[in-house]
N, CA and C atoms as a LAMMPS dump frame, in Angstrom:
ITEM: TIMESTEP
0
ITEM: NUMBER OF ATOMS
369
ITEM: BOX BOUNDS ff ff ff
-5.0000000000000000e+02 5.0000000000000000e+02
-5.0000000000000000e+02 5.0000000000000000e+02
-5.0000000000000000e+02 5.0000000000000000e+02
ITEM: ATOMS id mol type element x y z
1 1 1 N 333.759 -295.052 9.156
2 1 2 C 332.413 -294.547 8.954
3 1 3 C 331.792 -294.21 10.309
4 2 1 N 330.904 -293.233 10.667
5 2 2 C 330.431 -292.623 11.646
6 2 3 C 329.27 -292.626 11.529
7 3 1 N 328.647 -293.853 12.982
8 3 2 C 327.34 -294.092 13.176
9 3 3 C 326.316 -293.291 13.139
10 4 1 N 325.346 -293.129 12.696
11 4 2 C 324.133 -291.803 13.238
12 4 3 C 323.946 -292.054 14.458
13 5 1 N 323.268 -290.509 14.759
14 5 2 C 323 -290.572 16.513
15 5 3 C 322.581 -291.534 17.015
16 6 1 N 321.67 -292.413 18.043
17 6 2 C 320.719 -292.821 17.715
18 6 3 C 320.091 -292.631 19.232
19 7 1 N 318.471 -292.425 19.105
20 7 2 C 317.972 -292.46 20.424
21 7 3 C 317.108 -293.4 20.993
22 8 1 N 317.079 -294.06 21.85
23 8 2 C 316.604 -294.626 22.363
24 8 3 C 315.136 -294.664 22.773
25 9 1 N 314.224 -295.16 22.052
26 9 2 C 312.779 -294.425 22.769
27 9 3 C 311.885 -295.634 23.632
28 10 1 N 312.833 -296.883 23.684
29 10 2 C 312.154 -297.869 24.461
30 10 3 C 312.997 -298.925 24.629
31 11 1 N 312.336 -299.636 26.293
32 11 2 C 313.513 -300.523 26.626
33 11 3 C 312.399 -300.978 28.206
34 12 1 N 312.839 -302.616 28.246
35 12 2 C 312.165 -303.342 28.823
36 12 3 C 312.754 -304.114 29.235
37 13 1 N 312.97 -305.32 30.329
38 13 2 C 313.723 -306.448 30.986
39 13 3 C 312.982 -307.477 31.768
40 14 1 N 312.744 -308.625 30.782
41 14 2 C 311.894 -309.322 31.441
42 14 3 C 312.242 -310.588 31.418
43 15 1 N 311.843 -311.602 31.96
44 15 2 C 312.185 -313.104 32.246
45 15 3 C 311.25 -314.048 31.169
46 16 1 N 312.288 -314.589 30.581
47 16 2 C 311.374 -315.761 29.77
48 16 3 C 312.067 -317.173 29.896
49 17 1 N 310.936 -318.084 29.694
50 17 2 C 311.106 -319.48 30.486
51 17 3 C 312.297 -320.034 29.445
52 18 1 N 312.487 -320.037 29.021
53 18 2 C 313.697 -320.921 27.764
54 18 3 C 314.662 -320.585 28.006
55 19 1 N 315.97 -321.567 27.866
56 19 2 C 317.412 -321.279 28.278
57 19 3 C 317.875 -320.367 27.211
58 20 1 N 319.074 -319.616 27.518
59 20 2 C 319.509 -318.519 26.485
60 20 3 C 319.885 -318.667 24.828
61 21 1 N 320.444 -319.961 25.388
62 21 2 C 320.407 -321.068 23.743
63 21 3 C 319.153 -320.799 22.581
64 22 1 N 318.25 -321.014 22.936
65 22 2 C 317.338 -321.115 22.49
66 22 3 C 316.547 -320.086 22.127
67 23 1 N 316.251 -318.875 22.81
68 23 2 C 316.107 -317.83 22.82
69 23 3 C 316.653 -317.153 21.546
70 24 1 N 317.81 -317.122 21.694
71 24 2 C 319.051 -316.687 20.651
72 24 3 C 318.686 -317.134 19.515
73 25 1 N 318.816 -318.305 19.462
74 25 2 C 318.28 -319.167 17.944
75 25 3 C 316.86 -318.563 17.199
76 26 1 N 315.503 -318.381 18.112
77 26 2 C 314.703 -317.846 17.86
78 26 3 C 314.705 -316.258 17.295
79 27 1 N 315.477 -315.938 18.589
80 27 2 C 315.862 -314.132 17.671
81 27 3 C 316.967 -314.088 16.31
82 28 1 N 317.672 -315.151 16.198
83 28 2 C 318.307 -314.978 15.274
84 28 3 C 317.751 -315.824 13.841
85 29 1 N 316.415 -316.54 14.019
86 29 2 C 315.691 -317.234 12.756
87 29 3 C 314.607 -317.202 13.081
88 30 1 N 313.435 -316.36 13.374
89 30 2 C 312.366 -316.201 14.012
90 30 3 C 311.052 -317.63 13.209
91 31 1 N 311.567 -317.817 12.282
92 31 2 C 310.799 -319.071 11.427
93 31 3 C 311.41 -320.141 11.833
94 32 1 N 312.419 -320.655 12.642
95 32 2 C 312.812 -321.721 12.765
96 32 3 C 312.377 -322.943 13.322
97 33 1 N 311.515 -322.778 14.081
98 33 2 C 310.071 -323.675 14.671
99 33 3 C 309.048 -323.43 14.433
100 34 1 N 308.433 -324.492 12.708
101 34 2 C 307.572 -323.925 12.073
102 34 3 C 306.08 -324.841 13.486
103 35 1 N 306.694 -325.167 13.792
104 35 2 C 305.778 -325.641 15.08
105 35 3 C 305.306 -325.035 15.892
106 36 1 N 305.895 -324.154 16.342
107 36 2 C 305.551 -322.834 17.555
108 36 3 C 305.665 -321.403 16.763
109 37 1 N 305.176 -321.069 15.997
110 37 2 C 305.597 -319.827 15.31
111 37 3 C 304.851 -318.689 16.473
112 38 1 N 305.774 -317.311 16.449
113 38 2 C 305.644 -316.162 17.607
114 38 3 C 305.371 -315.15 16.452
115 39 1 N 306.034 -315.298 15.53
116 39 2 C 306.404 -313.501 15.079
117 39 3 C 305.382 -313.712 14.125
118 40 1 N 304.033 -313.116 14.828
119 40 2 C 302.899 -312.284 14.065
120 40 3 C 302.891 -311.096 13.593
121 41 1 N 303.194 -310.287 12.475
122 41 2 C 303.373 -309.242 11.927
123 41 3 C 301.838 -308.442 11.527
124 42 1 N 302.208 -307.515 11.761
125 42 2 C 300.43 -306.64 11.26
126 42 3 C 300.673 -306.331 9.866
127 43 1 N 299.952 -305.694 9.421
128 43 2 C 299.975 -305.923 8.105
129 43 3 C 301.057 -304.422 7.588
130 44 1 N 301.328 -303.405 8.439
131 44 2 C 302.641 -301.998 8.673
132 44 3 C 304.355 -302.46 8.871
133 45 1 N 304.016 -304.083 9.243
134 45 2 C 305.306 -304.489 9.769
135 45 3 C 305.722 -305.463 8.616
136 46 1 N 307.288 -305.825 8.981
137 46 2 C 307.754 -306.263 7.932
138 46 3 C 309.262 -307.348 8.863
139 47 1 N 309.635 -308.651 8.344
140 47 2 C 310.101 -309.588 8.584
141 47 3 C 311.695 -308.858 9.422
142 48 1 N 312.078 -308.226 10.168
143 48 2 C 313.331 -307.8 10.256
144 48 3 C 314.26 -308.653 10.041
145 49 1 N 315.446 -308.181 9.725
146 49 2 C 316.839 -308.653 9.367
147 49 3 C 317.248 -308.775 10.545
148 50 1 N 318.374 -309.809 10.669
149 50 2 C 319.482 -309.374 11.902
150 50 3 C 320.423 -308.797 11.347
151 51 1 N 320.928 -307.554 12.138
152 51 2 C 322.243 -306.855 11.567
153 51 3 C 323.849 -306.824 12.194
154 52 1 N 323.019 -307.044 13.636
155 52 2 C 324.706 -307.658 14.413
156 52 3 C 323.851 -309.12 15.273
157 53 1 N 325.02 -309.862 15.531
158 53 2 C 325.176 -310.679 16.306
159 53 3 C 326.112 -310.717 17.026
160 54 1 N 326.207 -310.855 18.657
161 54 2 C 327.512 -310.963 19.058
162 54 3 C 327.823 -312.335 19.859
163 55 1 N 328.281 -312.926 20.016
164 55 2 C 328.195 -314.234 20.764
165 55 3 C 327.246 -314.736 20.524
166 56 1 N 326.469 -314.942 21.852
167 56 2 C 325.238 -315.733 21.792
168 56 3 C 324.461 -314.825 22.81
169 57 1 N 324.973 -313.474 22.78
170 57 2 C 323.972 -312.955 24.43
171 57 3 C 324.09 -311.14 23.45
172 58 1 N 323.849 -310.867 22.195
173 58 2 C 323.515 -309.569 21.695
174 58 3 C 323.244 -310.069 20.129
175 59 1 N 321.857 -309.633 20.052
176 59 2 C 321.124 -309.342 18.535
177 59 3 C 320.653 -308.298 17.867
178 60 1 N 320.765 -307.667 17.357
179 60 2 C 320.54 -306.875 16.773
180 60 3 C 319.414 -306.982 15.493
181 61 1 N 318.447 -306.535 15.617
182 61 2 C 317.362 -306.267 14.27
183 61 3 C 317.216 -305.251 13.471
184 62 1 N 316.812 -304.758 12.166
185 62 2 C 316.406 -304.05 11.806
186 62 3 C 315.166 -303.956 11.925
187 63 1 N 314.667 -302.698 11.423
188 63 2 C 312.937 -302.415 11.351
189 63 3 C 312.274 -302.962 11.272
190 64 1 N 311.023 -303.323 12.022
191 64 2 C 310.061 -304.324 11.591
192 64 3 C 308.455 -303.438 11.092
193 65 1 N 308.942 -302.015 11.165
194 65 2 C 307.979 -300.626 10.614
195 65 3 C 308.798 -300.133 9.888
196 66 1 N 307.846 -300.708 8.761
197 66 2 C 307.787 -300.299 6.998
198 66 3 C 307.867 -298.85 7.111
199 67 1 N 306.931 -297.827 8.318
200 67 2 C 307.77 -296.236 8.257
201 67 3 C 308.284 -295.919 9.014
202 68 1 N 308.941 -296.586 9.499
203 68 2 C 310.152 -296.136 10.249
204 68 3 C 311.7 -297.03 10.27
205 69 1 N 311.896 -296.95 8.999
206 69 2 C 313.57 -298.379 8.778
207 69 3 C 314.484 -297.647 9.593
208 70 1 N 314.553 -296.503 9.78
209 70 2 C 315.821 -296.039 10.605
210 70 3 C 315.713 -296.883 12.392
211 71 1 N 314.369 -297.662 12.902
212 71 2 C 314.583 -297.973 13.629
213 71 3 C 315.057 -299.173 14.023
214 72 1 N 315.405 -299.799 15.171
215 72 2 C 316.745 -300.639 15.094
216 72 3 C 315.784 -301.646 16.718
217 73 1 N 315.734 -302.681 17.165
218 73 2 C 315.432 -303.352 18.266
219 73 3 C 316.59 -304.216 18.466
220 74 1 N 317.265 -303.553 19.297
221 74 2 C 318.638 -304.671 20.377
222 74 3 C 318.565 -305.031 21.518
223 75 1 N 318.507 -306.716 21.342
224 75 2 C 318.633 -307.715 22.044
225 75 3 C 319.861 -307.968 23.239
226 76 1 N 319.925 -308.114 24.213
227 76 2 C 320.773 -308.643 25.251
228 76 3 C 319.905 -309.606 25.974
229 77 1 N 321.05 -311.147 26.109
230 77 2 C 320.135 -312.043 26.78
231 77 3 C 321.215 -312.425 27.718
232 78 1 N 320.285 -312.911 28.951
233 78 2 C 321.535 -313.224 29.93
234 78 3 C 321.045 -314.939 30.906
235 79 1 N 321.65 -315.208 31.413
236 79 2 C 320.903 -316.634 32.404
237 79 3 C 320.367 -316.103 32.962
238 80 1 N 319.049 -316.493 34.033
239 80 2 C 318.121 -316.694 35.05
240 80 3 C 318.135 -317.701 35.336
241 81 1 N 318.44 -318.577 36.035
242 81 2 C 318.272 -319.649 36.712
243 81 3 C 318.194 -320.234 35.331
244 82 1 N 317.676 -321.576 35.406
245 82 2 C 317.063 -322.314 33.387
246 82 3 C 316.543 -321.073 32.673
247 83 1 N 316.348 -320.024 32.649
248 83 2 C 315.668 -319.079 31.668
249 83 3 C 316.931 -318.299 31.155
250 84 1 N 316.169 -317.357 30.633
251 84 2 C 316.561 -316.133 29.866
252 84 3 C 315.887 -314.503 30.323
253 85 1 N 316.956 -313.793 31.097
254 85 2 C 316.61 -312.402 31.673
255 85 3 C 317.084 -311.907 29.739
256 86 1 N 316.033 -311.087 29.306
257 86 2 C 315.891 -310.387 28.141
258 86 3 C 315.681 -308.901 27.834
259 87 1 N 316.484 -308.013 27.73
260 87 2 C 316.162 -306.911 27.917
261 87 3 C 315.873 -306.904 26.492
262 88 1 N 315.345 -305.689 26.046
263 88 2 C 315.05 -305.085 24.358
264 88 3 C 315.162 -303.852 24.46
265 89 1 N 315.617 -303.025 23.17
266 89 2 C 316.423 -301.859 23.86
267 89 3 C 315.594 -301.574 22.085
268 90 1 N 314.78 -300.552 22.151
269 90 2 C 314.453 -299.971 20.463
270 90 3 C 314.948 -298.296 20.391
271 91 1 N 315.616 -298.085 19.673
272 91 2 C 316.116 -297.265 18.999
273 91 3 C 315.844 -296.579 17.685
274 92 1 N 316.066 -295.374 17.583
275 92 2 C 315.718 -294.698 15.899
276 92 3 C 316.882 -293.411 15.83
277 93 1 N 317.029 -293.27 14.333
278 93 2 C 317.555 -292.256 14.224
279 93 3 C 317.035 -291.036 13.514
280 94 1 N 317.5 -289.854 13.489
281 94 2 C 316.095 -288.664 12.923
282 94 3 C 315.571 -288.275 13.783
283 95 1 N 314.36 -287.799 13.674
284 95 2 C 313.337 -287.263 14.458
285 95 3 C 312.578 -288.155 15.558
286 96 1 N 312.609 -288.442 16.614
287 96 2 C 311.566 -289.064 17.272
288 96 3 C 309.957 -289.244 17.293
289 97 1 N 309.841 -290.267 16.742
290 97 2 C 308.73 -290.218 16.498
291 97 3 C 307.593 -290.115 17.691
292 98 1 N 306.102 -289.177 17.682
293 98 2 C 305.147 -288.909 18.239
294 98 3 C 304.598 -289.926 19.979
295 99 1 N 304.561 -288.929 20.628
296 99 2 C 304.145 -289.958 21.67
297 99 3 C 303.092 -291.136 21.016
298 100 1 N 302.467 -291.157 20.37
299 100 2 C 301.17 -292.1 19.743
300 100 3 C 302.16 -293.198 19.424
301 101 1 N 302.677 -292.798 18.478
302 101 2 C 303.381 -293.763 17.493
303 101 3 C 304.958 -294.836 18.655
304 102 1 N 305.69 -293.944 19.042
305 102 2 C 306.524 -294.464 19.773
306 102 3 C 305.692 -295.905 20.938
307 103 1 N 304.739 -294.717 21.832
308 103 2 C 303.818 -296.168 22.523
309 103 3 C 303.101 -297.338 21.157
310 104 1 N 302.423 -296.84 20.442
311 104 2 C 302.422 -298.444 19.651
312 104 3 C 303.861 -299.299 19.221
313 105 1 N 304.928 -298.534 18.744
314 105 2 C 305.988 -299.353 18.772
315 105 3 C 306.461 -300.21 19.346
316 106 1 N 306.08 -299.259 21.539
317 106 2 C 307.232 -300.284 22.675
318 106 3 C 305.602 -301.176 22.88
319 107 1 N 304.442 -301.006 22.106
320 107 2 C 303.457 -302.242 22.844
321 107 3 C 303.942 -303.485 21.845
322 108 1 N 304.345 -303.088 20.681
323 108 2 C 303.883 -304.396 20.021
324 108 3 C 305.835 -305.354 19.784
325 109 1 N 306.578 -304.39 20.389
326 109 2 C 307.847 -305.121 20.547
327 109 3 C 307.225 -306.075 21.97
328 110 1 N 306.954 -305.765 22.778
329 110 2 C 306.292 -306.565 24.426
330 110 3 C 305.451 -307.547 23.573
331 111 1 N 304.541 -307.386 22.916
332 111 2 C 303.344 -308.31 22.413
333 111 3 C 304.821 -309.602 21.452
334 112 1 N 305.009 -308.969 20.615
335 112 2 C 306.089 -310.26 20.261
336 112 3 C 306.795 -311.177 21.19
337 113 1 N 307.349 -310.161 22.051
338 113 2 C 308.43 -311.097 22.941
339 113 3 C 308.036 -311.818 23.586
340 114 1 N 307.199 -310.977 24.913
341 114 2 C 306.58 -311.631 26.054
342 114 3 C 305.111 -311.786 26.114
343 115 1 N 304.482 -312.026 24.911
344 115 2 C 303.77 -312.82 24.712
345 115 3 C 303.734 -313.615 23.492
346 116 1 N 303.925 -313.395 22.231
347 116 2 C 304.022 -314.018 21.378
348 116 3 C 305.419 -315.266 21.651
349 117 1 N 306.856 -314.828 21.735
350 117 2 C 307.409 -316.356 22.143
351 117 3 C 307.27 -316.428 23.534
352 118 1 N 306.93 -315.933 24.411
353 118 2 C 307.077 -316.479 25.653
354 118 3 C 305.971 -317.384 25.807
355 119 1 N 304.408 -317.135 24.84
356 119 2 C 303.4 -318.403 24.934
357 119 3 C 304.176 -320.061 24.026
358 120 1 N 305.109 -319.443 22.956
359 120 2 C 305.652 -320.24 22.295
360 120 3 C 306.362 -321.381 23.149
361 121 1 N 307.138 -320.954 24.25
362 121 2 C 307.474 -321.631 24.967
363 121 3 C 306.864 -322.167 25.943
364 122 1 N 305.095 -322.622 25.836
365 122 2 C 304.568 -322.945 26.301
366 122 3 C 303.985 -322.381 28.322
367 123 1 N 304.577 -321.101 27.909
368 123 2 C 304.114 -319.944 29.356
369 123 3 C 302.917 -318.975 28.895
């Protein structure tokens, strides 16, 4: 079977305080610390799936925009010293969506990560 194109319309690399372990666990069960919960959804967004996993250092999500499922947010996590260097890589296939729309996409993937779990982890 032969992947659709896919393009890339956002991508970021930033440092978060938690070892990669942990990190991972979070991207791969985002409910799993009903103690620290991160993943605030607006009311357009919707719970993503994971669709690949690879080891413990690539995740893969589906859509978390109800209009846009063709888009895709992949995870690579790597060591930093005790942390986690985190890139996020969002992707779509089809048409690219509107400068408007694409910038609300790459703000509110940043608002999850590096602020929603990165306060989780108490930063």
């Amino acid at each position: 079977m032969i992947e659709p194109l896919r393009t890339v319309i956002g991508e970021r690399i930033r440092d978060l305080p938690a070892p990669p372990r942990a990190v991972f666990e979070d991207l791969i069960d985002p409910k799993r610390q009903p103690a620290r919960p991160w993943l605030s959804l607006l009311d357009d967004e919707a719970v993503p799936g994971v669709t690949i996993v690879a080891s413990e250092h690539r995740v893969i999500w589906s859509s978390i925009w109800k209009r846009r499922p063709d888009a895709r947010i992949e995870f690579e996590l790597a060591s930093r010293g005790t942390g986690t260097r985190l890139t996020w890589r969002l992707d779509v296939t089809g048409e690219v969506p509107d400068a408007s729309l694409t910038g609300h996409m790459r703000k509110r993937v940043n608002e999850l990560l590096f602020a929603g779990l990165r306060y989780s982890y108490g930063q």
